[in-house]
C-alpha positions in Angstrom: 10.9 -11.1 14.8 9.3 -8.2 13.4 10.7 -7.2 9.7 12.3 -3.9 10.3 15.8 -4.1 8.7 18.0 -2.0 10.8 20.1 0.4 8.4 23.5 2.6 8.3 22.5 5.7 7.3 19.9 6.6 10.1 18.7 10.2 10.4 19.7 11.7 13.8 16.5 13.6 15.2 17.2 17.5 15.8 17.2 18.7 19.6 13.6 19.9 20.4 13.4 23.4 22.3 11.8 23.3 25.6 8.5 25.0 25.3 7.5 27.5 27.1 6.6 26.9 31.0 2.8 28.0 30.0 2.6 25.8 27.1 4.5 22.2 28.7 2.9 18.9 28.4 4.2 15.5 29.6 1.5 13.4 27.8 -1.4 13.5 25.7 -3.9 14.3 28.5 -1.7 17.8 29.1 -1.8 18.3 25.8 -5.5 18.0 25.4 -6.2 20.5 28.6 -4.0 22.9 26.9 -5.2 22.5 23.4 -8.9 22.9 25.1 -7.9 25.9 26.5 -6.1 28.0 23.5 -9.0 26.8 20.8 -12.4 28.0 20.7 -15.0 25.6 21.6 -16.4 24.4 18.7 -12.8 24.4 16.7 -11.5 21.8 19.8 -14.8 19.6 19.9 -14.3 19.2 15.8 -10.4 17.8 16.8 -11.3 15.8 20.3 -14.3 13.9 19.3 -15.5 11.3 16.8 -18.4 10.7 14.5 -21.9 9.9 15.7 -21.5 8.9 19.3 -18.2 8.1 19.2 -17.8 4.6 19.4 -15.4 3.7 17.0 -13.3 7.2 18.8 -13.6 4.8 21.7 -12.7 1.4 20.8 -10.1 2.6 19.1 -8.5 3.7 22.7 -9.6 0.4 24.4 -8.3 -1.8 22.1 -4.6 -1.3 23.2 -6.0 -0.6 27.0 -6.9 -4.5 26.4 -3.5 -5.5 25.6 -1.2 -6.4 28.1 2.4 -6.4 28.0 4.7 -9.8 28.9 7.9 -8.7 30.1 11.3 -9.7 30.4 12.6 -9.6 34.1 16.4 -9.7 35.4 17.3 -7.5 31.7 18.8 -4.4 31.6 19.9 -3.0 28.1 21.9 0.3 28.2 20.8 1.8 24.9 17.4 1.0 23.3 16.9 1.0 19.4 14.0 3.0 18.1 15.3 3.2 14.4 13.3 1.2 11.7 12.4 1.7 7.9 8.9 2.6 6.1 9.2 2.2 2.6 12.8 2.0 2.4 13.0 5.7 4.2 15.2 5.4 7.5 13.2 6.7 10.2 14.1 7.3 14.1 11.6 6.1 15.8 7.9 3.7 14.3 6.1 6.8 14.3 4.6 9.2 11.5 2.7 12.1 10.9 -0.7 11.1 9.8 -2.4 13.8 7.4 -4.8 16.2 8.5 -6.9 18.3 6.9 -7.3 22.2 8.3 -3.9 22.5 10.6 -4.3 26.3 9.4 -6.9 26.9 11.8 -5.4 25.1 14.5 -2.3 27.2 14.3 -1.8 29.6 11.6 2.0 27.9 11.1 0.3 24.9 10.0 1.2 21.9 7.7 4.8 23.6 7.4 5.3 23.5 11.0 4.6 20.1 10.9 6.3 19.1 8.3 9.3 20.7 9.6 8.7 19.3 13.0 8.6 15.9 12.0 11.9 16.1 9.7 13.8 17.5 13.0 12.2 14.6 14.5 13.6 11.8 11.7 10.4 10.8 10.8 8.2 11.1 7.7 5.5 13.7 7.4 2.2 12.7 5.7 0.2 16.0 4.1 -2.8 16.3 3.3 -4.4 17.4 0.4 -6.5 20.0 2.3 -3.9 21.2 4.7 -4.9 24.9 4.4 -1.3 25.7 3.0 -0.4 25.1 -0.8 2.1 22.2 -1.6 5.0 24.5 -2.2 4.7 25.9 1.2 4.6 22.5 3.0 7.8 21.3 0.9 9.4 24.9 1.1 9.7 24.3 4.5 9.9 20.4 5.2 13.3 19.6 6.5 12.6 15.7 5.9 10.5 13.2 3.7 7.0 14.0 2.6 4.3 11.8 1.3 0.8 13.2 0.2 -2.2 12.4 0.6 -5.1 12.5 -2.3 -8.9 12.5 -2.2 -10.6 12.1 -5.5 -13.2 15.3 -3.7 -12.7 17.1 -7.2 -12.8 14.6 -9.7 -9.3 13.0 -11.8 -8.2 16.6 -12.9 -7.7 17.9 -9.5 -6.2 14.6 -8.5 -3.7 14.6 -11.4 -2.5 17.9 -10.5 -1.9 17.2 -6.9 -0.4 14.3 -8.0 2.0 16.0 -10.3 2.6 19.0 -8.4 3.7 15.9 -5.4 6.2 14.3 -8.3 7.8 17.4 -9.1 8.5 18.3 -5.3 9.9 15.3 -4.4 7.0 13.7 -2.2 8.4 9.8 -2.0 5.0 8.3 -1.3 1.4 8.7 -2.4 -1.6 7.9 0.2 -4.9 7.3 -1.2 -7.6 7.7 1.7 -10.6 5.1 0.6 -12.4 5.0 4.0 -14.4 8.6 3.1 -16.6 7.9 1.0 -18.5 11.0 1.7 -18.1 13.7 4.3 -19.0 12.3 7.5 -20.3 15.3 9.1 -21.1 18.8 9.3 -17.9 20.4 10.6 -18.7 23.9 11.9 -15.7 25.1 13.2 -14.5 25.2 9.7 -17.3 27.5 8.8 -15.8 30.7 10.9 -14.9 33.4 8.8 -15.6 37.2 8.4 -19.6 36.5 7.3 -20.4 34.3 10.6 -18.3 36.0 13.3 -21.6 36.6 15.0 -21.7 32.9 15.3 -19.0 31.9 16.8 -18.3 35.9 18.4 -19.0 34.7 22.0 -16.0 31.7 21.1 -13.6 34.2 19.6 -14.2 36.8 22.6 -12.7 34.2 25.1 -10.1 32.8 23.2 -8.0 36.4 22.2 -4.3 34.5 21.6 -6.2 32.3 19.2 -8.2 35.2 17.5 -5.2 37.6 17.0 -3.7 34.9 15.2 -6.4 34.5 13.2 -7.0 38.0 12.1 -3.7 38.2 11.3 -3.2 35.3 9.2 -5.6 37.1 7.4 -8.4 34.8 8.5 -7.6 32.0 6.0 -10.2 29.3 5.8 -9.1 25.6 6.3 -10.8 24.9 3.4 -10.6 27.4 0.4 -14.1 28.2 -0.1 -12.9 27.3 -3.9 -12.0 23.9 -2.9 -15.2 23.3 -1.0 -17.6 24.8 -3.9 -15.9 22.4 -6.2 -16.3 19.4 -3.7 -19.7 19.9 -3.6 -20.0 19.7 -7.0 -18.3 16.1 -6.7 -20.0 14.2 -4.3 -17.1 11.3 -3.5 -14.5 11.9 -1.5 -12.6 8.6 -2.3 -11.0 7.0 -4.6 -12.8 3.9 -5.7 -11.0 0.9 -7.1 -11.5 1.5 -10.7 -9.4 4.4 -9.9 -6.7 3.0 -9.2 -5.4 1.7 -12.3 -5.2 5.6 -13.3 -3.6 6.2 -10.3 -0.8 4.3 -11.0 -0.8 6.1 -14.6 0.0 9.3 -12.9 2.1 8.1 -10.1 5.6 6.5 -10.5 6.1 6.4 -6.9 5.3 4.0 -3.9 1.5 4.1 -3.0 0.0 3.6 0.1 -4.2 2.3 0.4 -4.9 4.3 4.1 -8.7 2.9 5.4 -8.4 -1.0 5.0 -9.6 -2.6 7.6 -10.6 -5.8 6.5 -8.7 -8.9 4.5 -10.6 -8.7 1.5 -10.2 -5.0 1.0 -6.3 -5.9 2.0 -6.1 -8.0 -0.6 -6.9 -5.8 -3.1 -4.8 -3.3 -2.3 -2.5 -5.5 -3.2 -3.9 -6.0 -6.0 -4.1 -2.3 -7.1 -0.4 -2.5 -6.5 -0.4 -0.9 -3.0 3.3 -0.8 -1.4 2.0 -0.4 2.0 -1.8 -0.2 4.0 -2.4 1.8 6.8 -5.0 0.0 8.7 -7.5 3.0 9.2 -11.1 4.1 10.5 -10.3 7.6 9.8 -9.6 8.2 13.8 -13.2 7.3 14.4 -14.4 10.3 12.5 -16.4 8.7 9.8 -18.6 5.4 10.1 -19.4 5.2 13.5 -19.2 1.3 14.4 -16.4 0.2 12.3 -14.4 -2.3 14.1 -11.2 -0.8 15.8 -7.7 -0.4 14.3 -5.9 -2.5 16.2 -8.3 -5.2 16.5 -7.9 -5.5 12.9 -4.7 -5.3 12.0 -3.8 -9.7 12.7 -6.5 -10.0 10.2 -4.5 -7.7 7.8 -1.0 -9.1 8.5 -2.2 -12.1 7.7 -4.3 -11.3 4.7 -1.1 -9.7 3.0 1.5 -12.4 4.7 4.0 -13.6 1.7 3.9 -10.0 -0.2 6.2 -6.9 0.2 3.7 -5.0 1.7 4.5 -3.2 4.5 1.0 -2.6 7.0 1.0 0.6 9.5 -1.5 1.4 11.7 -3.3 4.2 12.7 -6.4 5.6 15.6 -6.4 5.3 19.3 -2.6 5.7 19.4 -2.0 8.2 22.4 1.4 7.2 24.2 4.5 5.2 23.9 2.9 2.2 24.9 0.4 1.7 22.1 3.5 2.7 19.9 5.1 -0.5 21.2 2.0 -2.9 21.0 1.1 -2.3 17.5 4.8 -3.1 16.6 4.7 -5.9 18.0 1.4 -7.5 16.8 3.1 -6.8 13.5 2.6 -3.2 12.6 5.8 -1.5 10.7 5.1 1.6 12.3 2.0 3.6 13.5 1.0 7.3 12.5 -0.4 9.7 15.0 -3.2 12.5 14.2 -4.8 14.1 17.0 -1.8 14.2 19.7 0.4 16.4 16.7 -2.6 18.1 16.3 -3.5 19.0 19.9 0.0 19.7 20.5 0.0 22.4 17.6 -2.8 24.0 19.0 -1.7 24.3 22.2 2.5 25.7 21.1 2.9 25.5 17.6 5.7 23.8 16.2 7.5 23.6 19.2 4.4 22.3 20.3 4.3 19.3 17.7 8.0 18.8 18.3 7.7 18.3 22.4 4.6 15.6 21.7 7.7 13.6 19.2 10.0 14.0 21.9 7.5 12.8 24.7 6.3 9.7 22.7 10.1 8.9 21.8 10.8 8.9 25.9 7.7 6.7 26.2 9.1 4.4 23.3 12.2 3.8 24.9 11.2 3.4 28.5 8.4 1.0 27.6 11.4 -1.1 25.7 13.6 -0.8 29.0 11.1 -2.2 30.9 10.3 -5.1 28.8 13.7 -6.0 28.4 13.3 -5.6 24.8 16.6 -3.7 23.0 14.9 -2.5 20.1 12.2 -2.0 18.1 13.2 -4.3 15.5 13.3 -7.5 18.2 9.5 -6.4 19.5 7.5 -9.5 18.2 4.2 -11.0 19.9 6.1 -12.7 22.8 6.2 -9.5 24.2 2.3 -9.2 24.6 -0.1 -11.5 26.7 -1.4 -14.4 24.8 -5.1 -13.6 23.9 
């Protein structure tokens, strides 16, 4: 039995507005048309593919296509349970919001769109340290719990004041990326500002929604050019794990290791004093090659069976379905990047709330027709023996 420990005091997800006829998706594939046609080009190529050639983009998606589902016939449950616990935070459903870097550009409403999206939703909402919107806005806004994210891009001061700044607003988790060593590639679309307009003009010109919005956002980058100058400077991204023992100098709260995906590096996040991993590649976007997510994550599970760490999962997840396989090879609960993401892009927050809403449908079907009644019973029995 998986070890989600149901609870009493259960956040009940907001009703989610209809979007607009225009901007209605039923899955991630409508949501990817529609995100393809509000974004210009090379802002929707930077969100839809991977690194290199995009195999690790690709496994990631084939990994749960080569699952298959065991179910239950002659079962019928009237109500299905979606509700578990990460961290000790009741959440509605096993999903969270992974964090992104650059949701400005996307859609000017950004990380506090999100974040307020996912708190209607009952879930947790993981930010980013390079959003494009300061902490306060984020929390300002957030209407449920918040973890952040750090990158060591700018060395231990800027890290100990985003991990302060996190502290003092409340942030109930702290997720320390260590699969980015450096940047993994050149991303132009978050090069378009006033200076290059000529460069991406052609783009702009047939994408006017998206363009008007970013003109009068006041054409914020996603990426201070601030922050970047002072990257640059500092050539690692990540946090090594000599770091960590100051890390846990500065932070009081849970932390989570997000990029393991191997038992020896499992291990010692544990060791560091990790309170959960998020089995990671980074969605495919930075070593081209490295094994799949979900592939991994037995290895994981095992590698940290007997301690109180609690393993999610995140990359390739797309639909209710992969939701439900990961749980049950062991996974708490999965984050999603690029379907929020998309769904911004394409409607805003009302966007990102429709693409909870449609994987929570997807969630609860799938568990109708396994004859499983809730998430908490989903265990391996569930899934074809291998």
């Amino acid at each position: 039995m998986n070890a989600n420990v149901l609870r009493s005091d259960w956040p009940t997800p907001t009703p989610s507005p209809e979007p607009r006829k225009r901007d209605r998706f039923d899955s991630f594939e409508d949501v990817q048309r529609l995100a393809c046609r509000r974004l210009p080009r090379s802002l929707f190529v930077e969100l839809a593919t991977g690194g290199g050639r995009g195999i690790t983009l690709r496994e990631n998606m084939r990994a749960f296509d080569d699952i298959m589902f065991r179910p239950r016939a002659a079962v019928f449950q009237e109500r299905r349970d979606l509700r578990v616990s990460v961290l000790g935070t009741p959440i509605s459903m096993p999903v969270l919001i992974d964090p992104i870097g650059g949701l400005r550009l996307f859609h000017p409403s950004g990380g506090p769109a999100v974040a307020r999206a996912a708190g209607n939703a009952g879930t947790i909402c993981a930010v980013s340290m390079v959003v494009g919107h300061t902490m306060s806005e984020v929390t300002a806004a957030a209407t449920g719990p918040l973890w952040q994210q750090l990158y060591m891009l700018q060395g231990r001061e800027a890290a100990e004041r985003t991990i302060d700044e996190a502290q003092r607003a409340g942030y109930t988790a702290l997720v320390v990326t260590v699969d980015t060593a450096v940047r993994a590639r050149r991303q132009s679309a978050m090069r378009i500002n006033v200076k290059n307009m000529l460069e991406f003009g052609p783009e702009l010109i047939v994408r006017p929604a998206w363009t008007a919005r970013f003109v009068r956002d006041g054409m914020q980058l996603a990426v201070p050019n601030a922050v970047l100058a002072a990257a640059n400077a500092f050539p690692r991204y990540t946090a090594t794990w000599d770091d960590f023992a100051w890390i846990r100098e500065q932070w009081r709260g849970p932390l989570v290791v997000k990029g393991i995906v191997s038992a020896d590096d499992a291990r010692r996040s544990l060791d560091v004093g990790a309170s959960a991993i998020i089995v990671s590649n980074h969605g495919g976007l930075t070593l081209d090659g490295a094994p799949a997510t979900l592939r991994k994550l037995p290895e994981v599970l095992e590698a940290v069976a007997g301690s109180a760490a609690e393993v999610l999962l995140d990359g390739g997840v797309r639909q209710g379905t992969d939701v439900v396989k990961a749980v049950a090879l062991g996974a708490r609960a999965v984050l999603i990047g690029r379907p929020y993401a998309m769904a911004l892009a394409a409607a805003g927050e009302t966007g990102v709330r429709h693409m909870l809403e449609v994987l929570r449908y997807e969630i609860e079907r799938t568990l109708a027709l396994l004859g499983c009644p809730s998430i908490a019973m989903l265990d391996r029995s569930y899934l074809q023996p291998s």
